[in-house]
N, CA, C and O atoms as a printed pandas DataFrame, in Angstrom:
     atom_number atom_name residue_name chain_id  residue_number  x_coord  y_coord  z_coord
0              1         N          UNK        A               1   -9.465   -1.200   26.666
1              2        CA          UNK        A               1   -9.596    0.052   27.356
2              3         C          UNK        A               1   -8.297    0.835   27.190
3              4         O          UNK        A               1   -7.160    0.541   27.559
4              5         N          UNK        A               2   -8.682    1.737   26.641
5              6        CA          UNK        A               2   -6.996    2.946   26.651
6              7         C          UNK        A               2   -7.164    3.377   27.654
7              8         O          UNK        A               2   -8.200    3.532   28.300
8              9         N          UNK        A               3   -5.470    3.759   28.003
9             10        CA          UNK        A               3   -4.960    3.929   29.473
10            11         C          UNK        A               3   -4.198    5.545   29.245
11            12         O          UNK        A               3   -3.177    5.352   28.585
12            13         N          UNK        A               4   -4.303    6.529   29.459
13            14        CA          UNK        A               4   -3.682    7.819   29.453
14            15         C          UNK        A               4   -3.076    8.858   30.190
15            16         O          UNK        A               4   -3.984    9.687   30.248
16            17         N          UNK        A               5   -2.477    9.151   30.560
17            18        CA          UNK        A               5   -1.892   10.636   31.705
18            19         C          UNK        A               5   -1.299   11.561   31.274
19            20         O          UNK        A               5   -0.599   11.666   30.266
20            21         N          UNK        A               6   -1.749   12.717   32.538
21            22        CA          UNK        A               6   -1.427   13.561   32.128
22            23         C          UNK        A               6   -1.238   14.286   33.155
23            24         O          UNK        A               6   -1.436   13.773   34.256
24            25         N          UNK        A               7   -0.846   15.535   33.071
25            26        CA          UNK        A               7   -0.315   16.600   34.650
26            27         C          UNK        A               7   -1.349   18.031   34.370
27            28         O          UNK        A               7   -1.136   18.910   33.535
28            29         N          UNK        A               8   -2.160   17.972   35.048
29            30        CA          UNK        A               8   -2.733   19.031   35.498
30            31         C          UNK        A               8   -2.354   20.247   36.220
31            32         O          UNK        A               8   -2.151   19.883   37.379
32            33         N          UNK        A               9   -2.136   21.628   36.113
33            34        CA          UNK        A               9   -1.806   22.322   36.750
34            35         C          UNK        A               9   -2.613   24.014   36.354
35            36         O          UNK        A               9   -2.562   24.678   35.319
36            37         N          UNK        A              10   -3.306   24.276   37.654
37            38        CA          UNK        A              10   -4.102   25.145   37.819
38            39         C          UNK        A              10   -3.247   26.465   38.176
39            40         O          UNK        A              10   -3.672   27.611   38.032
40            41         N          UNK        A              11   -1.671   26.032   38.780
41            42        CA          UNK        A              11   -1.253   27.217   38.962
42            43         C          UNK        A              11    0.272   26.729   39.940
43            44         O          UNK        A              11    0.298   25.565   40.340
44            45         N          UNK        A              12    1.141   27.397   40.183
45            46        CA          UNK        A              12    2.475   26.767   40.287
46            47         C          UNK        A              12    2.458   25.635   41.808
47            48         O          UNK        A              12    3.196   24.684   42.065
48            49         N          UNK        A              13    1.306   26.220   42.596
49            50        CA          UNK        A              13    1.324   25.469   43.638
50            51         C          UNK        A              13    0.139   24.674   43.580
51            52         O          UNK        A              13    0.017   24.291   44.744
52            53         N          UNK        A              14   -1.136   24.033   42.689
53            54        CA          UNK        A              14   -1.632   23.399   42.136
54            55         C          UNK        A              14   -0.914   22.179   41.561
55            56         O          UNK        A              14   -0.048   22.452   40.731
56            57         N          UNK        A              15   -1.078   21.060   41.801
57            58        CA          UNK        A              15   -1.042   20.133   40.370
58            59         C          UNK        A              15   -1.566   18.677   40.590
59            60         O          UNK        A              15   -1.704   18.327   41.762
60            61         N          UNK        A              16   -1.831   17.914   39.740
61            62        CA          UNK        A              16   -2.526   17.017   39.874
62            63         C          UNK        A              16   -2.031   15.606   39.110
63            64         O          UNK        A              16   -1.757   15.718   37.915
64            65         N          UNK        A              17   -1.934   14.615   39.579
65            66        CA          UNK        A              17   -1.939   13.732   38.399
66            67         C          UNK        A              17   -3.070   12.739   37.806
67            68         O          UNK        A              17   -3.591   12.079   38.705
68            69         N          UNK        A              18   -3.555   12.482   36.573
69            70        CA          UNK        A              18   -4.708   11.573   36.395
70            71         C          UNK        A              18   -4.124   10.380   35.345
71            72         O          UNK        A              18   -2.986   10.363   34.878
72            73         N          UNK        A              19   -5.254    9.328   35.078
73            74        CA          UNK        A              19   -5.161    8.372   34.663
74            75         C          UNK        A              19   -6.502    7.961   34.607
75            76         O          UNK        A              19   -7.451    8.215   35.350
76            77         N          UNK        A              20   -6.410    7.292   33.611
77            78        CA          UNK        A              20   -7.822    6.925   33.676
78            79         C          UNK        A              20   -8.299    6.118   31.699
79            80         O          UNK        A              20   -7.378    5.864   30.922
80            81         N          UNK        A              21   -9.292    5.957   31.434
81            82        CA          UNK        A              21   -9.952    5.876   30.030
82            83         C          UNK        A              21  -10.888    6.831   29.225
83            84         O          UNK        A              21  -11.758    7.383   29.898
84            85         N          UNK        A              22  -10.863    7.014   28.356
85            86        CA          UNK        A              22  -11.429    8.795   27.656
86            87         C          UNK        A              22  -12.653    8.767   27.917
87            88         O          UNK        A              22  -13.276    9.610   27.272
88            89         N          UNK        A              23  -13.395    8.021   28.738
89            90        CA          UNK        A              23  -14.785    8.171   29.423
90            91         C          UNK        A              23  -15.081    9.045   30.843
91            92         O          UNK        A              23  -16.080    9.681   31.182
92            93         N          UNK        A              24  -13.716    8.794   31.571
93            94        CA          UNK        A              24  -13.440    9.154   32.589
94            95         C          UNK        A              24  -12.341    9.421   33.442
95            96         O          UNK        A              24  -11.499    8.551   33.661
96            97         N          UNK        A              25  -12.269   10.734   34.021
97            98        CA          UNK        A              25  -10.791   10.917   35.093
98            99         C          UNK        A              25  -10.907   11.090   36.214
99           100         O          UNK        A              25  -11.624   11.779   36.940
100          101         N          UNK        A              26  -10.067   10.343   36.336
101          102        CA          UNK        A              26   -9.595    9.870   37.795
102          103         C          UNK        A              26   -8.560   10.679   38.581
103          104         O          UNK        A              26   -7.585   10.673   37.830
104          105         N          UNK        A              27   -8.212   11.416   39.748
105          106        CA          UNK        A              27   -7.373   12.117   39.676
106          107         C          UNK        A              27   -6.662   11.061   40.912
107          108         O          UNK        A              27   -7.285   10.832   41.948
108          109         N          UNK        A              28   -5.558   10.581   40.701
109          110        CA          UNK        A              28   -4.787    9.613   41.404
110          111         C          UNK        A              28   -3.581   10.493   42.607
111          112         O          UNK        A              28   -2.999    9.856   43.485
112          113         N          UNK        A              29   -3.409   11.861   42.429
113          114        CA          UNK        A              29   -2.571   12.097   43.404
114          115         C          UNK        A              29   -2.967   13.683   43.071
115          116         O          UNK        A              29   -3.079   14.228   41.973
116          117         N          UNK        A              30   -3.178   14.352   44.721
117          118        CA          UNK        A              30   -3.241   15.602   44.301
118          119         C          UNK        A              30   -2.220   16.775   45.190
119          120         O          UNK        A              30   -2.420   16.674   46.400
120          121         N          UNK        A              31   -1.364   17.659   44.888
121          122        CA          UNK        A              31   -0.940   18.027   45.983
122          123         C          UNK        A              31   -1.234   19.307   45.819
123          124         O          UNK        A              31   -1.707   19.828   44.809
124          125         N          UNK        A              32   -0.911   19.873   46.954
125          126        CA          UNK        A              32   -1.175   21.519   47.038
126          127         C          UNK        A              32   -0.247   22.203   47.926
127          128         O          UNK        A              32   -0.290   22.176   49.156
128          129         N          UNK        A              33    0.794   22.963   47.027
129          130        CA          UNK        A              33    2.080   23.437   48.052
130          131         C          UNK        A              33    2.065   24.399   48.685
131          132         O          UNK        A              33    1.528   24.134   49.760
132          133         N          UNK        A              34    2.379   25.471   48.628
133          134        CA          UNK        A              34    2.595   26.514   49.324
134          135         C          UNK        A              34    1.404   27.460   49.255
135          136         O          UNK        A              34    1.751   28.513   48.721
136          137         N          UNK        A              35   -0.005   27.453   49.644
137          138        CA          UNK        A              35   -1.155   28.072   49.499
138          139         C          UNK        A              35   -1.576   28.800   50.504
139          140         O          UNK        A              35   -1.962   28.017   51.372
140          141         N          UNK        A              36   -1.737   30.145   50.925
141          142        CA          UNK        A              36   -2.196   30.918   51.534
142          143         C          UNK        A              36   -3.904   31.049   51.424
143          144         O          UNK        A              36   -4.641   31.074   50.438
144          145         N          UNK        A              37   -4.172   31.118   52.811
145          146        CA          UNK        A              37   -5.762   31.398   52.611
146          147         C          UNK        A              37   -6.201   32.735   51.617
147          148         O          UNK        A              37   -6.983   32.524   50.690
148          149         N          UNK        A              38   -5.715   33.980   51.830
149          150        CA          UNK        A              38   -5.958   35.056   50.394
150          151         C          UNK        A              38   -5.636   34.230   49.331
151          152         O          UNK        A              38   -6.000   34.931   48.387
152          153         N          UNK        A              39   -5.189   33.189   48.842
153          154        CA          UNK        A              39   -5.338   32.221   47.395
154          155         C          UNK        A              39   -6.523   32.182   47.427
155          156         O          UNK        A              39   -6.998   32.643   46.389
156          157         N          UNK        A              40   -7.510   31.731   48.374
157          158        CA          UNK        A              40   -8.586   31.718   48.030
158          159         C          UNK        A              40  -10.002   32.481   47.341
159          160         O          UNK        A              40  -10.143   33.673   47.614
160          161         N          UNK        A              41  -10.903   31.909   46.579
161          162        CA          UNK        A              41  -12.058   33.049   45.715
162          163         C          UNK        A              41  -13.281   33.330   46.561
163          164         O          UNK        A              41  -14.292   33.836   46.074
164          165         N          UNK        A              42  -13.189   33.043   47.645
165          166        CA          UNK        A              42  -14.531   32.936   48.749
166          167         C          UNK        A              42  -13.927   33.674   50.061
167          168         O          UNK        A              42  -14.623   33.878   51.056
168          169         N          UNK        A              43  -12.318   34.124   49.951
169          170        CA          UNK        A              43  -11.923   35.098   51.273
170          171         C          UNK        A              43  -11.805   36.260   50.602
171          172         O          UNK        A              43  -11.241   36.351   49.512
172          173         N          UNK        A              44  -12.393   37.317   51.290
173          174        CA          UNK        A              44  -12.366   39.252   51.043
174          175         C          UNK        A              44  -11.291   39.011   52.426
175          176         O          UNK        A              44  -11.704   38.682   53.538
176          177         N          UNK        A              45   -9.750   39.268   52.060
177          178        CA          UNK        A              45   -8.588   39.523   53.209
178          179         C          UNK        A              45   -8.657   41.116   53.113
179          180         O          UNK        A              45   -7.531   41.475   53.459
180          181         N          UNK        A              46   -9.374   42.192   52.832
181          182        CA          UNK        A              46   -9.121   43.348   53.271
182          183         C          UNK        A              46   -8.600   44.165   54.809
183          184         O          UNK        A              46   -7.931   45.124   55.195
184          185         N          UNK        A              47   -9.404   43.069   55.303
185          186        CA          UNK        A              47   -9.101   43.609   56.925
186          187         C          UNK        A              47   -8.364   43.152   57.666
187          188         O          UNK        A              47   -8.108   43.585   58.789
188          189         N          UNK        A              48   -7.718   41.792   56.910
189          190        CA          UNK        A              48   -6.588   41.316   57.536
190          191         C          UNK        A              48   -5.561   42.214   58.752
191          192         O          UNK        A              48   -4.734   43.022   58.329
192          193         N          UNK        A              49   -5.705   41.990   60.140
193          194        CA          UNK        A              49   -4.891   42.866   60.603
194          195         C          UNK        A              49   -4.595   41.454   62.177
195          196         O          UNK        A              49   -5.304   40.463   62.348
196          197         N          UNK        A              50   -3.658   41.767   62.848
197          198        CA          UNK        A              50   -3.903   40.753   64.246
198          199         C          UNK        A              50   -4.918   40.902   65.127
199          200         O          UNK        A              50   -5.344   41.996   65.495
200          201         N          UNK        A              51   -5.490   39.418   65.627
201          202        CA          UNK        A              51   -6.553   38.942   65.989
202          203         C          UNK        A              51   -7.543   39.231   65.375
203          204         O          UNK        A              51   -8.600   39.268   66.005
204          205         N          UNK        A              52   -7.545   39.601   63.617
205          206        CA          UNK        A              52   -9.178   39.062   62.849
206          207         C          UNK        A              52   -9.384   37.750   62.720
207          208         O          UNK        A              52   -8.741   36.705   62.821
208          209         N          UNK        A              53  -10.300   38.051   62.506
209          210        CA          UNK        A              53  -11.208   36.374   62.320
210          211         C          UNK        A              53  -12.098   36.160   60.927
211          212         O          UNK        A              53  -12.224   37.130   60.179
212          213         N          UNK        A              54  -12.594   35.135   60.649
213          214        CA          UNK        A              54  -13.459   34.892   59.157
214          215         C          UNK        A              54  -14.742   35.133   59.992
215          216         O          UNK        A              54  -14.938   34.683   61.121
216          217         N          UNK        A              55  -15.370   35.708   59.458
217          218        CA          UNK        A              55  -16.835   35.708   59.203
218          219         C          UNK        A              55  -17.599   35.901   58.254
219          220         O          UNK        A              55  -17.351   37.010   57.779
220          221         N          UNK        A              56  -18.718   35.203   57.520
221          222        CA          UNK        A              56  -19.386   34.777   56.470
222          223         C          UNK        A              56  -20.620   35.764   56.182
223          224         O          UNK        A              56  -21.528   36.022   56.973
224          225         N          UNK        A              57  -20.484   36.180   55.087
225          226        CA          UNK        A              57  -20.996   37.289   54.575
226          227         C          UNK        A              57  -21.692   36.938   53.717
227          228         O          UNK        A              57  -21.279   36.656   52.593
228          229         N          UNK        A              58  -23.499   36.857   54.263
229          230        CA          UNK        A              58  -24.338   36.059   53.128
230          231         C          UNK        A              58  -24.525   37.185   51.883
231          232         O          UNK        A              58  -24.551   36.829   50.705
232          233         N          UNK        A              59  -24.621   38.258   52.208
233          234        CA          UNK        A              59  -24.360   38.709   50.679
234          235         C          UNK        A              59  -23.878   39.264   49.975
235          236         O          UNK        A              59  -24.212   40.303   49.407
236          237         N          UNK        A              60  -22.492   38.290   49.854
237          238        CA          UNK        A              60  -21.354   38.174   48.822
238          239         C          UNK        A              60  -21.261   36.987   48.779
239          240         O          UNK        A              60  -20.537   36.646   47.844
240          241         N          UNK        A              61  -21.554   36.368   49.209
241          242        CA          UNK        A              61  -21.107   34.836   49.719
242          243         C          UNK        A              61  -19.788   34.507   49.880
243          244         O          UNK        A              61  -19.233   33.471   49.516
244          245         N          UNK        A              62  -19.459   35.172   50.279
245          246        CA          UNK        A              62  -17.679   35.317   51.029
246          247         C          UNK        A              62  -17.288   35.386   52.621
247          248         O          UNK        A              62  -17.932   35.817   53.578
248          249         N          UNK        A              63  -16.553   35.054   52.574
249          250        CA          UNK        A              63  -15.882   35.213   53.920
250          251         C          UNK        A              63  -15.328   36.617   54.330
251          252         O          UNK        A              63  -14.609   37.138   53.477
252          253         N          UNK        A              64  -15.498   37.205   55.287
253          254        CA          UNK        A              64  -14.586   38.601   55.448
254          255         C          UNK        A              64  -13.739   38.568   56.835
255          256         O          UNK        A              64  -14.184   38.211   57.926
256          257         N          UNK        A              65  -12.850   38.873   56.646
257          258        CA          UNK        A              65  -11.555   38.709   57.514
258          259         C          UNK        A              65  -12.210   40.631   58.149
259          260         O          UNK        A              65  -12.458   41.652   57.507
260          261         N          UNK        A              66  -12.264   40.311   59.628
261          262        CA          UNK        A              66  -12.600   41.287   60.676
262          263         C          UNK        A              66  -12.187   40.846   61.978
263          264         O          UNK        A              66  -12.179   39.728   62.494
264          265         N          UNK        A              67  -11.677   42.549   62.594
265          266        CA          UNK        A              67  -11.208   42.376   63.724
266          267         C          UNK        A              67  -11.967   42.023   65.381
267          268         O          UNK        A              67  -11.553   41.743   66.506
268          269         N          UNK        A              68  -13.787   42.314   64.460
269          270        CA          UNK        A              68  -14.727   42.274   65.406
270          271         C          UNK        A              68  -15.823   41.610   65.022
271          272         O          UNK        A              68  -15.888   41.286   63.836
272          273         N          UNK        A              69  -17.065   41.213   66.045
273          274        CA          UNK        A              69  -18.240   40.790   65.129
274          275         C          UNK        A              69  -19.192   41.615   65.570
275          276         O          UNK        A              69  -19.243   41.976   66.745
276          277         N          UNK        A              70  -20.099   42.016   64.587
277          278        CA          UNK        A              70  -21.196   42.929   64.761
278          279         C          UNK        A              70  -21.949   42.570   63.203
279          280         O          UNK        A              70  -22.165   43.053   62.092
280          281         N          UNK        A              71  -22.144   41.428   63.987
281          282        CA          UNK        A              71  -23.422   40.302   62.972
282          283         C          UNK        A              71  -25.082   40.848   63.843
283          284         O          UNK        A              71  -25.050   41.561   64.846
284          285         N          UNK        A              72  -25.963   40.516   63.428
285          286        CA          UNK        A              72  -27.417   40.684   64.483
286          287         C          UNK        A              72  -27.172   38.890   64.184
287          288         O          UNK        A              72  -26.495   38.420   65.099
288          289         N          UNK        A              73  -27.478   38.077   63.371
289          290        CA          UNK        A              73  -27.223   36.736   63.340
290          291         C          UNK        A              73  -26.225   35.579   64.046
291          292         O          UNK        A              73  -26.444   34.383   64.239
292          293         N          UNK        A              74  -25.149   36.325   64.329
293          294        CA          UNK        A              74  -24.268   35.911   64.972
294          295         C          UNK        A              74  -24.757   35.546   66.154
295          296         O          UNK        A              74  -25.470   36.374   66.719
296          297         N          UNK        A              75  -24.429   33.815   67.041
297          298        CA          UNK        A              75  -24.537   33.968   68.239
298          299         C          UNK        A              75  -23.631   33.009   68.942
299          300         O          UNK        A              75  -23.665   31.794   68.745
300          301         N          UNK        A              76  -22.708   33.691   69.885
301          302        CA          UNK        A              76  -21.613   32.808   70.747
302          303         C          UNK        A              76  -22.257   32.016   71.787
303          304         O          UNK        A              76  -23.138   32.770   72.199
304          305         N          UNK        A              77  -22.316   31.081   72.357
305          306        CA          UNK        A              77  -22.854   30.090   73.082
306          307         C          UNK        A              77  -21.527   29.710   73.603
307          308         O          UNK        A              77  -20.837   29.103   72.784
308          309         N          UNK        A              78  -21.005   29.912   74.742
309          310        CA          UNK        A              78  -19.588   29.546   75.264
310          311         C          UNK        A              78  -19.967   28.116   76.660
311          312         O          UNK        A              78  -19.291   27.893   77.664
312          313         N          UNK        A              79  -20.977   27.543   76.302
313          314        CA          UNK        A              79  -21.445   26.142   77.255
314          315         C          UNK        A              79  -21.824   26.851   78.394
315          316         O          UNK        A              79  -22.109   28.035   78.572
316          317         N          UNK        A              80  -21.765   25.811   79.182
317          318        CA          UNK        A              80  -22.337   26.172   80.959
318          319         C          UNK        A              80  -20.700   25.912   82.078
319          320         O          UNK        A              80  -19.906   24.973   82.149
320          321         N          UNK        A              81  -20.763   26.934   82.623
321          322        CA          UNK        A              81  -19.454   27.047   83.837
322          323         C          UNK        A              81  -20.119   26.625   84.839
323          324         O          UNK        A              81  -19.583   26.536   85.944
């Protein structure tokens, strides 16, 4: 069985290390440094402002950063007092 590695890197705060045999990889250590949620491909941060929140936007399939909710789907259930 050949044994191989190598360093993966998706981007400066990405990287990965693997090992493994040319059938298959294994990713043996992964870290992720300094990553902000706007890094992400599933957050719209346009509205980023204090006290927004994520809410899920079925069609984009994204998340949208808002200061309010005015979903009809949306529903808060805060238990029984």
């Amino acid at each position: 069985m050949a044994t191989f590695s190598g360093r993966i890197n998706q981007n400066s705060n990405i990287s990965a290390k693997v090992k493994g045999d040319p059938n298959k990889i294994v990713a043996q250590t992964l870290k992720v440094g300094n990553v902000a949620l706007t890094d992400l491909t599933d957050i719209n941060a346009a509205g980023t402002t204090d006290g927004a929140m994520l809410l899920y936007n079925g069609a984009t399939n994204k998340f949208d950063v808002t200061p309010e909710i005015g979903n009809q789907n949306t529903n808060i259930i805060g238990g029984t007092y």
